[in-house]
Structure formats: structure tokens, C-alpha cells
ZAMARGU-4260 file (C-alpha; in steps of 0.2 Angstrom, whole numbers, plus 5000, padded with zeros to 4 digits):
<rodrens>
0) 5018/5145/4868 | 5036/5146/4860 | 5045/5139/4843 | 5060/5131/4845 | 5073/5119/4837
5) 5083/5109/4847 | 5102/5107/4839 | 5110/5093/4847 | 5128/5089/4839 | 5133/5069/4842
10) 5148/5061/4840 | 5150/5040/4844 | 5138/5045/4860 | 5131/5028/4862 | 5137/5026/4879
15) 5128/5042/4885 | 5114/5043/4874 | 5102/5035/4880 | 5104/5042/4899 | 5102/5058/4890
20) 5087/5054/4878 | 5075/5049/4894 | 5078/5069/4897 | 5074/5073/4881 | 5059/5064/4879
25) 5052/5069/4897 | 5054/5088/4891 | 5045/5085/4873 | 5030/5075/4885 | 5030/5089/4897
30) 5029/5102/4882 | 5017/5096/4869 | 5008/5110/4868 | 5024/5121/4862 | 5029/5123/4843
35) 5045/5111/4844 | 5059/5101/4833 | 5075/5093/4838 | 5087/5091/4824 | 5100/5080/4828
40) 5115/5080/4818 | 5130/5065/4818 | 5146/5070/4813 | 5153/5054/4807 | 5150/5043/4822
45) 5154/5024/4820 | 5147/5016/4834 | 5127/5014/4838 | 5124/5032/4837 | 5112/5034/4822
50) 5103/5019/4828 | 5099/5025/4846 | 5094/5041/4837 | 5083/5033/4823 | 5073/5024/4837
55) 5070/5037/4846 | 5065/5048/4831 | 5051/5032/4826 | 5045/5031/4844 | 5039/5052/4846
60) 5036/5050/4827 | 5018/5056/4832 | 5018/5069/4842 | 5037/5077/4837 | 5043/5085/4822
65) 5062/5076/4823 | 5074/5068/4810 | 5092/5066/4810 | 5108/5072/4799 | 5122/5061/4796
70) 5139/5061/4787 | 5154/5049/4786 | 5167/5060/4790 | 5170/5068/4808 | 5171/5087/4806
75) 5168/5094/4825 | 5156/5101/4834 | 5154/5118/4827 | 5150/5110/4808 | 5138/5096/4815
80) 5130/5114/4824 | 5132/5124/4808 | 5122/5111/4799 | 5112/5109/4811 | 5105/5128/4813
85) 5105/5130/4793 | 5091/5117/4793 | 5081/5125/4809 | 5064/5132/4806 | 5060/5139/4822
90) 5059/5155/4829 | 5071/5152/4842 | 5087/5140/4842 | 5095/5129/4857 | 5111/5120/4856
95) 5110/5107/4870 | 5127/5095/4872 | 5123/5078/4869 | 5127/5073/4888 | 5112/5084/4894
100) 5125/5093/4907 | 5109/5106/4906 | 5092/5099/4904 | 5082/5106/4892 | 5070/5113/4906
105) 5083/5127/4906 | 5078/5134/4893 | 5058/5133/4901 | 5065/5141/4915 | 5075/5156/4905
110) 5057/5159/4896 | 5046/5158/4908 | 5056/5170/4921 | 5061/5182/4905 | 5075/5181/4902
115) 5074/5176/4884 | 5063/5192/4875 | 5074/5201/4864 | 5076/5193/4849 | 5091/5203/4843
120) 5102/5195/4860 | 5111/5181/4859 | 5109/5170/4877 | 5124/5160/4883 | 5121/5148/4897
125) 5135/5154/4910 | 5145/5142/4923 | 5154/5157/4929 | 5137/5166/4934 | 5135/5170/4953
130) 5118/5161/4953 | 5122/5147/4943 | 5123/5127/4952 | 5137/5117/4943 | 5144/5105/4948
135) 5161/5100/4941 | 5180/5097/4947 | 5190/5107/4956 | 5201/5105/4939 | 5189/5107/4925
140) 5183/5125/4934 | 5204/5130/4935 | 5205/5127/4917 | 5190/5136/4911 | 5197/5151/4922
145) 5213/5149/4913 | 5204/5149/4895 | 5193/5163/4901 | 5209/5175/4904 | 5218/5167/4889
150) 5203/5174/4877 | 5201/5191/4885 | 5218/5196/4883 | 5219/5189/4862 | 5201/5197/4859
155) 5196/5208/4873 | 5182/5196/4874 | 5175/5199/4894 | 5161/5184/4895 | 5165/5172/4909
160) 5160/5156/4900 | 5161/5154/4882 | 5164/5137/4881 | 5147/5129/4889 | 5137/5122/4875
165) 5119/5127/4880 | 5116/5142/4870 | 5102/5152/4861 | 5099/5162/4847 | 5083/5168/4837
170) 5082/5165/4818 | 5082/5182/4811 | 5101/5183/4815 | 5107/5166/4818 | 5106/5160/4800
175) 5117/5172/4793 | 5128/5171/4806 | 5131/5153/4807 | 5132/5153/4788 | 5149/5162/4791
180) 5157/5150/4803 | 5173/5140/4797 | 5181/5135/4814 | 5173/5117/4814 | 5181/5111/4829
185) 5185/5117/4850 | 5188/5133/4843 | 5172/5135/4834 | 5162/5146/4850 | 5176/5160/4849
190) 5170/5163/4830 | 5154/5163/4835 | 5157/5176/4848 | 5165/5189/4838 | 5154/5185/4823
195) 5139/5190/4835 | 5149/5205/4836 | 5151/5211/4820 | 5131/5207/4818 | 5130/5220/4832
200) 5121/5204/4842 | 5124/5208/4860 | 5125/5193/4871 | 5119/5190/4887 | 5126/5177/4901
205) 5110/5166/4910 | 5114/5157/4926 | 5109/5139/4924 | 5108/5121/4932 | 5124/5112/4926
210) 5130/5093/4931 | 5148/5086/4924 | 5143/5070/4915 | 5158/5058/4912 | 5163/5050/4893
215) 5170/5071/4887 | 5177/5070/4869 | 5189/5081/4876 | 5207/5077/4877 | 5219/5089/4887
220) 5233/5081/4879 | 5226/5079/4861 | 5214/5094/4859 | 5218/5110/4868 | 5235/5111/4858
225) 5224/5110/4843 | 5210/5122/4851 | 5225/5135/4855 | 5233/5134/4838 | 5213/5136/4829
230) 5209/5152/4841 | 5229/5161/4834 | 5222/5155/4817 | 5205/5166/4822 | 5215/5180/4829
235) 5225/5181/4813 | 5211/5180/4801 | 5203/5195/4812 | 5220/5206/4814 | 5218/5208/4793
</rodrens>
């Protein structure tokens, strides 16, 4: 048996949600027996979001510890996560994208084989490692090896995939940690990298099962301009 908390981060994901929470709710069925919460936190979504959510919290209100936060304003990710994690209870931490690009059952498989023991690692799901299965375009893999070389030269950082959203952490680090985040947006999982560092939390990279869903938040055009001026901002605060 295991403790975890589910951190899932939503944003106007009414399109996707429900797709995503039939995964969901097949994992919590299929793991009853295991000590688990899923926190779901809206960073100011307008649409149906919080409704779909609030269903969904009524429907497993019996058999799941679940509940939902919710602001006006939209932040990003990495303050919808930061609020999230600060309200955890859990021995061990997930954040899982609200598109389920990863099931859940990764982290089942990560336990079960091992590879999630030490409670003073970090664990990054990895699209980059050789026995991962993703599937993605020919594109969206360019541009992650274009980011990947674009962060090793600014902070010597040598992980192959930073970016994926399917991370774990165990609580007698993570809340500390994430306490100290301020880069709320794209930018937000290279803070967390070299905040890991300076807790002396080593990471490690997992292979996993990983499916492009369409509907990405993500704008080339609109985003990675901001995501590149957040990381100078990060290097500069770090260079003091």
C-alpha cells in the first residue's frame, strides 16, 4: 500500500476533462485499497471546469478523499501546483497534466517495479528516455530538443526532459521546496529543478507511457517568448 496526493493543475479544460476523468476514476476503482487524494486546483478557469470537477468530487464522495481549489484570476501552472502541493497530506506527491498524456497507472508501474524508494529523490517522468513509448509529432519532439540544449547551456542543467508534467516528489522535501517557488508560469519546472538542487534533492528520469492529447494551452507564438524571457529572469536571480 502507498499515500499519495494527486496534484492535477486545470485551466478552462472542459473540453478534455471529461476523457481524462474516466482515467481517473478507473485508477482510484482499481486502487481502493491505497491511501489516496486528488486535489484538483483551478487557476481561474471560466468555462465548465469547476462544474465537471464538483461532479465528479460528489460521485467518488464515498470512497475518495477529493475536493477542489479555485480562484478568479489565472496565474499558471506552477501556482495552481504550488497551491496544490501546499495543501497535500500525503507521503508521496504526483502532478499529473489535466490531459492524462500519462495515466496515473504510471505511477503503479514506477512503484510496483521500484523505481520510486528513496524518499530523498525527486522522480521526473522522461520523454527523452530510451525505454519510454511517446507518442507526439515529429515537431513537438524538435522543440523539446531545442529547449533541452537551450537550458543546459544557461544552467548546466543535463535532464533530457524537464518539461513533462508527470512528476513525483515525497513530502518531507516537497513542501519547503515548493513554498519557494515564484516562477508561476511555463518557466515554473526550471525553478523547480535548481530549487531541488539547492535542497541537495537529486532527481531521477523514469521512462514512461506518454500519448499527445490535442486542446495544449501552449502557444508558440504567445508563450515561448514569455517562457524564454521567465527562464533569463531565473538565470539572473540565480547569477546574484
Amino acid at each position: 500500500m502507498y499515500s499519495l496526493s494527486i496534484i492535477i493543475p486545470l485551466y478552462n479544460e472542459e473540453k478534455r476533462l471529461l476523457k481524462s476523468l474516466i482515467k481517473l476514476d478507473k485508477f482510484i476503482k482499481q486502487n481502493i485499497k491505497n491511501n489516496i487524494e486528488i486535489i484538483f486546483v483551478s487557476d481561474g478557469s471560466t468555462d465548465a471546469t469547476n462544474d465537471i470537477v464538483n461532479l465528479f468530487i460528489k460521485k467518488n464522495i464515498k470512497i475518495l478523499k477529493s475536493f477542489l481549489i479555485k480562484y478568479t484570476k489565472n496565474v499558471g501552472k506552477g501556482y495552481a501546483l504550488k497551491r496544490g502541493i501546499l495543501r497535500s497530506t500525503k507521503n508521496w506527491i504526483l502532478i499529473c497534466v489535466a490531459d492524462m498524456s500519462v495515466s496515473p497507472d504510471q505511477f503503479n508501474n514506477w512503484y510496483k517495479n521500484n523505481k520510486i524508494m528513496d524518499k530523498n529523490k525527486a522522480y521526473f517522468g522522461s520523454r527523452r528516455h530510451h525505454k519510454s513509448n511517446v507518442k507526439t509529432s515529429v515537431i513537438r519532439k524538435s522543440l523539446g530538443l531545442l529547449f533541452i540544449i537551450f537550458i543546459r547551456i544557461l544552467f548546466f542543467i543535463k535532464l533530457k526532459d524537464s518539461q513533462c508534467g508527470f512528476k513525483v516528489f515525497h513530502k518531507s522535501y516537497a513542501l519547503k521546496v515548493f513554498k519557494k517557488i515564484s516562477s508561476f508560469r511555463f518557466a515554473f519546472d526550471i525553478e523547480l529543478i535548481i530549487l531541488l538542487k539547492k535542497f541537495k534533492i537529486s532527481i531521477v528520469e523514469l521512462p514512461l507511457k506518454w500519448v499527445h492529447q490535442d486542446g495544449s494551452k501552449l502557444s508558440l507564438f504567445y508563450d515561448v517568448p514569455k517562457m524564454i524571457y521567465d527562464i533569463f529572469i531565473i538565470r539572473f536571480k540565480n547569477l546574484k
